[in-house]
N, CA, C and O of each residue as an XYZ file, in Angstrom:
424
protein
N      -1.492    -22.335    -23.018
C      -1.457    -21.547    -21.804
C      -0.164    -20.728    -21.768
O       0.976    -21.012    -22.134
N      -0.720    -19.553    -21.182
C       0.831    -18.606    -21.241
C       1.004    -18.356    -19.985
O       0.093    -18.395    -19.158
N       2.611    -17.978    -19.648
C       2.999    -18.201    -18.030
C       3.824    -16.459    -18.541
O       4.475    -15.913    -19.431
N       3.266    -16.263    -17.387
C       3.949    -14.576    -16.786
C       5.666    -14.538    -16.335
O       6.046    -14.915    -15.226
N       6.557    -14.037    -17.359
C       7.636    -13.793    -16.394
C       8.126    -13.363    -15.313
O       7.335    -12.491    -14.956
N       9.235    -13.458    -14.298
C       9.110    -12.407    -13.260
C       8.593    -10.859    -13.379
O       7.758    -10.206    -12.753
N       9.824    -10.457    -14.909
C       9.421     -8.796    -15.177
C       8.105     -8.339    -15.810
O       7.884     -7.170    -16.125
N       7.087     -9.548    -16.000
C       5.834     -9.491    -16.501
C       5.268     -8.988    -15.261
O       4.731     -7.880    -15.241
N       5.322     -9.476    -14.566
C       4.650     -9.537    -12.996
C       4.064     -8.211    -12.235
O       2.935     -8.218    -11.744
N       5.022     -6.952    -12.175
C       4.779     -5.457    -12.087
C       4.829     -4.754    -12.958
O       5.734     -4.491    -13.749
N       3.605     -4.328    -12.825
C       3.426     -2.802    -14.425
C       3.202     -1.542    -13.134
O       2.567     -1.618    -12.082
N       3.966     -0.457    -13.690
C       3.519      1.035    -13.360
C       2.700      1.017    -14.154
O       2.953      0.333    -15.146
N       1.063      1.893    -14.101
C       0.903      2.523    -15.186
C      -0.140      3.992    -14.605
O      -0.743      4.053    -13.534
N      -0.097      4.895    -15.528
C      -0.850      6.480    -14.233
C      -1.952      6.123    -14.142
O      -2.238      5.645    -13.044
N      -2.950      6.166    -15.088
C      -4.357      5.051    -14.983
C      -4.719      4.443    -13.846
O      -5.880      4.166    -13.548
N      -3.691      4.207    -13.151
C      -3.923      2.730    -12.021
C      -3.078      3.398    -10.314
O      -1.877      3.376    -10.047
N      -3.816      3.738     -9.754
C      -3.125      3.699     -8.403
C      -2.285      5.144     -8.581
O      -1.798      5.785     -7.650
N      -2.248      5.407     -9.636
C      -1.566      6.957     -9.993
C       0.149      6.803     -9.808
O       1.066      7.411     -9.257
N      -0.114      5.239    -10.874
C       1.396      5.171    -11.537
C       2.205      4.307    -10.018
O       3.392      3.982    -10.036
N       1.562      4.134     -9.177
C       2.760      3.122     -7.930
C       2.755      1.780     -8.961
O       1.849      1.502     -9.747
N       4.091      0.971     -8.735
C       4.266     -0.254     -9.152
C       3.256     -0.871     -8.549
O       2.881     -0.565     -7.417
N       2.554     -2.110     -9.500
C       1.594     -3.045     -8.883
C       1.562     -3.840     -9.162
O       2.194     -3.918    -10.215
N       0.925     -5.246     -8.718
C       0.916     -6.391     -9.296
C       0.052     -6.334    -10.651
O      -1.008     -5.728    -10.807
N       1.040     -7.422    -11.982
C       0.422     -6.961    -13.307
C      -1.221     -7.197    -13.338
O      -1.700     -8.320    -13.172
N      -2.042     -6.003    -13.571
C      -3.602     -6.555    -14.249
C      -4.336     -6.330    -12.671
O      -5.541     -6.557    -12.559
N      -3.602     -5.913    -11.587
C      -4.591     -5.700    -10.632
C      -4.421     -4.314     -9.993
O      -3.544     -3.488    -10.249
N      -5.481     -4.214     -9.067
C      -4.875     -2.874     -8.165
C      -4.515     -2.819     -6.887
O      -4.951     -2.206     -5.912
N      -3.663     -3.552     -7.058
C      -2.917     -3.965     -5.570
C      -1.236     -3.519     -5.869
O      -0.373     -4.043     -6.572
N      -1.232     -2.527     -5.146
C       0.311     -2.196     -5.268
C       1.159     -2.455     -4.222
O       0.767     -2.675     -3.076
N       2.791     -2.431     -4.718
C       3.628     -3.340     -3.926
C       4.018     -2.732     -3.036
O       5.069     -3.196     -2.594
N       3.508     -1.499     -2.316
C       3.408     -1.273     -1.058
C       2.007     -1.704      0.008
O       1.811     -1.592      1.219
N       1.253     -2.204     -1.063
C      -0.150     -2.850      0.010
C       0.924     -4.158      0.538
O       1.174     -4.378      1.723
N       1.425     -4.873     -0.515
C       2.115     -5.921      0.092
C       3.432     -6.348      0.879
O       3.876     -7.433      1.254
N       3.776     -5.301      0.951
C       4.387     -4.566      1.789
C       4.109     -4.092      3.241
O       4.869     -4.411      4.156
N       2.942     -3.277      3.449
C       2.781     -3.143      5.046
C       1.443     -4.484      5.401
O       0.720     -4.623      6.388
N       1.532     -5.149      4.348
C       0.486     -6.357      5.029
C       2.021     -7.319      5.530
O       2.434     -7.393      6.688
N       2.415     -7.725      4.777
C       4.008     -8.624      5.255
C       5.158     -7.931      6.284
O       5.542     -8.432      7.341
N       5.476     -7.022      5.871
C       6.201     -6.256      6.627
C       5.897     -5.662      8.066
O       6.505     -5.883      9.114
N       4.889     -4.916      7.862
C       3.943     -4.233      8.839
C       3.203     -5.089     10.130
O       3.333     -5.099     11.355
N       2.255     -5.878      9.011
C       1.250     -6.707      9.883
C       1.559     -8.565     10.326
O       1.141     -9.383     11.146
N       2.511     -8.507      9.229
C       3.254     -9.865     10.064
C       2.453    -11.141      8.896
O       2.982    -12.168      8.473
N       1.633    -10.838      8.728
C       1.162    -11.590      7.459
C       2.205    -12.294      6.431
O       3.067    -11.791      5.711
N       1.917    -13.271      6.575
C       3.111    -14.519      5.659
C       2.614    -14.372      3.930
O       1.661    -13.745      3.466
N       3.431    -15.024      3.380
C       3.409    -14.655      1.225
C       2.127    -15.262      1.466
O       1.167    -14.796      0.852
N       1.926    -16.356      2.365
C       1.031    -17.413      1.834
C      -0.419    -16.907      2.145
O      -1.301    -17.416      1.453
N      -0.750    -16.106      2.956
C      -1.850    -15.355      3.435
C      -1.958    -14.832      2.623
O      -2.429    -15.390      1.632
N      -1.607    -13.544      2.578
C      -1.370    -12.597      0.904
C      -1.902    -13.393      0.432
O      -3.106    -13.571      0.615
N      -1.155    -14.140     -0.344
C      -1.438    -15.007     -1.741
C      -3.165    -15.440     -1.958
O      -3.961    -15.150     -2.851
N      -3.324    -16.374     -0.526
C      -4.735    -16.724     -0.634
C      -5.980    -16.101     -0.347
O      -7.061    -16.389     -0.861
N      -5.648    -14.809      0.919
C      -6.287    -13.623      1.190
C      -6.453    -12.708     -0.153
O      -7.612    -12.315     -0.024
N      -5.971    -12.156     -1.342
C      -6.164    -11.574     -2.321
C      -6.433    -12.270     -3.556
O      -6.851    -11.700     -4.563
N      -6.199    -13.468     -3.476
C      -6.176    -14.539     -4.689
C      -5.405    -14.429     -5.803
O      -5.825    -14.435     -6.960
N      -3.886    -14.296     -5.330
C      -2.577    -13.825     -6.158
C      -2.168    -15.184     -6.267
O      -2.627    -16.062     -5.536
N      -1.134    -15.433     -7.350
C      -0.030    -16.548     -7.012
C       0.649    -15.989     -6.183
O       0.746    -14.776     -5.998
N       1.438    -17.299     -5.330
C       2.390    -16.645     -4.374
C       3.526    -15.722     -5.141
O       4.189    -14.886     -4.525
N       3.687    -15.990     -6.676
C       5.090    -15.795     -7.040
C       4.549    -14.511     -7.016
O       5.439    -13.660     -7.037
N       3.665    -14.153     -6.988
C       3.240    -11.648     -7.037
C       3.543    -11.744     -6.202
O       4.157    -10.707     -5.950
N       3.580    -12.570     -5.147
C       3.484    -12.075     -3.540
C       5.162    -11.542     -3.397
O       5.529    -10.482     -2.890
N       5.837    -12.371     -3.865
C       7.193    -12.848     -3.654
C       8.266    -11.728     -5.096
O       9.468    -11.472     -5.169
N       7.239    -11.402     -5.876
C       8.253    -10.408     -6.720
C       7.844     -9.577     -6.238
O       8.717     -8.727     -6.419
N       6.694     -8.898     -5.417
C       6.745     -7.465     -5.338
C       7.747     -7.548     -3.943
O       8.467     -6.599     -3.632
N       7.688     -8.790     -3.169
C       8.354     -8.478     -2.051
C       9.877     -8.466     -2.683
O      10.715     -8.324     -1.793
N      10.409     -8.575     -3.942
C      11.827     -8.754     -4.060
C      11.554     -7.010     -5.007
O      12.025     -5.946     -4.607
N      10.850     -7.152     -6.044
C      10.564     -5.541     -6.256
C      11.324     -4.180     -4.881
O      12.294     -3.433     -4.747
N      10.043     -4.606     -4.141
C      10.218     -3.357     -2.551
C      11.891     -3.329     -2.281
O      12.584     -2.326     -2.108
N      12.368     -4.901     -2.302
C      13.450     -4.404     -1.291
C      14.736     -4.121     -2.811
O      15.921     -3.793     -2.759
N      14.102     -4.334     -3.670
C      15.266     -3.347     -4.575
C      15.157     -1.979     -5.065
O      15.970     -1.433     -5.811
N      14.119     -1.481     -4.604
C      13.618     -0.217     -4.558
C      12.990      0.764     -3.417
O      12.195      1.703     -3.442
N      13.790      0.037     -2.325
C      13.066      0.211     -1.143
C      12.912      1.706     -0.407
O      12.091      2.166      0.387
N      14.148      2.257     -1.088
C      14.117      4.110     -0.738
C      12.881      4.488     -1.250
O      12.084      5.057     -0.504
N      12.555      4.219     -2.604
C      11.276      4.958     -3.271
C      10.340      4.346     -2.677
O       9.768      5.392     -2.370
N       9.876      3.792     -2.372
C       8.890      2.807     -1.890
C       8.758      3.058     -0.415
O       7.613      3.411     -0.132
N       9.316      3.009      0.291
C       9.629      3.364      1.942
C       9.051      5.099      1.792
O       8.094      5.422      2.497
N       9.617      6.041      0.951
C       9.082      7.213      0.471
C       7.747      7.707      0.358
O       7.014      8.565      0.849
N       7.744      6.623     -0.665
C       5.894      6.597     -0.716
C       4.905      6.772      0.642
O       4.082      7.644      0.918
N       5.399      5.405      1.464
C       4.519      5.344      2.566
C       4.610      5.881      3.329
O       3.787      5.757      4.237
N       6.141      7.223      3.473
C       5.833      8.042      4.450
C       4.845      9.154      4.030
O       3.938      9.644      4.703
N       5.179      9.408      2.919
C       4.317     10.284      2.422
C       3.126     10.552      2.873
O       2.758     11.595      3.413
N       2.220      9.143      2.542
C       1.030      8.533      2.574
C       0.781      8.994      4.337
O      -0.100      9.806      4.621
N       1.487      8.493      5.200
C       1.072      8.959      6.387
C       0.987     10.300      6.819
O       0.090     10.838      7.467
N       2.071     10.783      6.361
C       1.887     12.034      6.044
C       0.877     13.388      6.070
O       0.784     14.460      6.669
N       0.165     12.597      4.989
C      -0.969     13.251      3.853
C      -2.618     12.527      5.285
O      -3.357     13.190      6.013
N      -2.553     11.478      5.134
C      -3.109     11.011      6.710
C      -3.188     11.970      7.581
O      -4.148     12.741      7.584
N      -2.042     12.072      8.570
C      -2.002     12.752      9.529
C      -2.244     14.545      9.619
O      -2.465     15.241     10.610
N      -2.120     14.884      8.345
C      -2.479     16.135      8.304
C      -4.140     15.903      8.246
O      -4.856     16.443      9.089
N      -4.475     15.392      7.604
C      -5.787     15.213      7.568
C      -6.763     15.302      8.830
O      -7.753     15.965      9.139
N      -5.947     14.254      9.428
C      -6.574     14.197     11.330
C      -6.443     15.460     11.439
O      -7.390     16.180     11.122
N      -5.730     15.785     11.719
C      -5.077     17.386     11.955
C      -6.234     18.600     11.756
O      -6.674     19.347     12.630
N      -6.533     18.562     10.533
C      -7.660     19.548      9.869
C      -8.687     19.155     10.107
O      -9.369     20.154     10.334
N      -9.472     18.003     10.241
C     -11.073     17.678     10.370
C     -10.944     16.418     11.586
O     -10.402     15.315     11.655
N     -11.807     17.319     12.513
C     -12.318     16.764     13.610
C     -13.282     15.124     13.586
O     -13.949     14.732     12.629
N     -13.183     14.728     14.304
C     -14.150     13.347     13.735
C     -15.516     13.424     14.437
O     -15.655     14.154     15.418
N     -16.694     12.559     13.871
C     -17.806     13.149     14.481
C     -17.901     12.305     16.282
O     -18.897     12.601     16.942
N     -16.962     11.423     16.864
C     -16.945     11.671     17.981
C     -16.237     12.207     18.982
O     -16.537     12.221     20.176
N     -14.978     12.791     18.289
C     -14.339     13.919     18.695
C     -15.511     15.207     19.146
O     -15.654     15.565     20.316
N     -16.266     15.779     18.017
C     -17.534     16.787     17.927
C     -18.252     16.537     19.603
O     -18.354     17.331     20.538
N     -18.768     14.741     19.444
C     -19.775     15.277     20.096
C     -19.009     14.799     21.684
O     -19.817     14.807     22.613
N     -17.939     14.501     21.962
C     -17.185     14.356     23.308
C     -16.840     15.622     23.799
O     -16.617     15.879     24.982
N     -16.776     16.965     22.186
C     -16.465     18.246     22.794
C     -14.657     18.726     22.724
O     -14.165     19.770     23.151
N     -13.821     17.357     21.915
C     -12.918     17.582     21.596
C     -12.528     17.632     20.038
O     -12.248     16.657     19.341
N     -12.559     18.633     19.742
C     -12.514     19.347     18.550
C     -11.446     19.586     18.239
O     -11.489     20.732     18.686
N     -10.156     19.494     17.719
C      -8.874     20.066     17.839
C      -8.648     21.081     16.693
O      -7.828     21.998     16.654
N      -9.572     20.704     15.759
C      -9.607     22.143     14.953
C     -10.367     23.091     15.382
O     -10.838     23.651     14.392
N     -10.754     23.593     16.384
C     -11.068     24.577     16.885
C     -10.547     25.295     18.023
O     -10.909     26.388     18.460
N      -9.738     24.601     18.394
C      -8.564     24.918     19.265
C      -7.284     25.349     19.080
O      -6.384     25.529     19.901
N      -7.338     25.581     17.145
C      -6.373     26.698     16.814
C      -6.542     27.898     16.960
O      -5.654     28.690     16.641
């Protein structure tokens, strides 16, 4: 049996998630685990058994984030970002039929 080192643990690769650090061999990147712990209050141990990780992914990406936490914090503004413009441009279909449209009110 072979055991994963810590630095085994996160691979970038572009293929996957379009290159964000992730836990090794899955597609869960260490900003999902991140606004689930951080964000939503969710403990390693949830994570862990909610995705079916060892705790120790749970616990390197959370030591990963906070040694990289500018780039990473970056990311997810981004991400909202790219979100919120979105709202922005396309109306939702019960926006449509309530008659509040906000893209048409440019």
């Amino acid at each position: 049996m072979s055991t994963k080192t810590l630095d085994q643990r996160i691979e970038s690769n572009e293929d996957v998630l379009g290159g964000k650090p992730c836990i090794a061999g899955r597609r869960i990147a260490v900003e999902h685990i991140v606004v689930w712990h951080e964000r939503r209050g969710k403990s390693a141990n949830e994570i862990a058994g909610e995705y079916d990780l060892d705790l120790a992914d749970v616990y390197v990406a959370l030591a990963y984030y906070f040694a990289h936490r500018e780039e990473i914090d970056q990311s997810l503004r981004s991400g909202e970002e790219r979100v919120q413009e979105r709202r922005e441009q396309h109306s939702s279909l019960l926006e449509e039929k309530l008659g509040h449209n906000p893209a048409s009110t440019r």
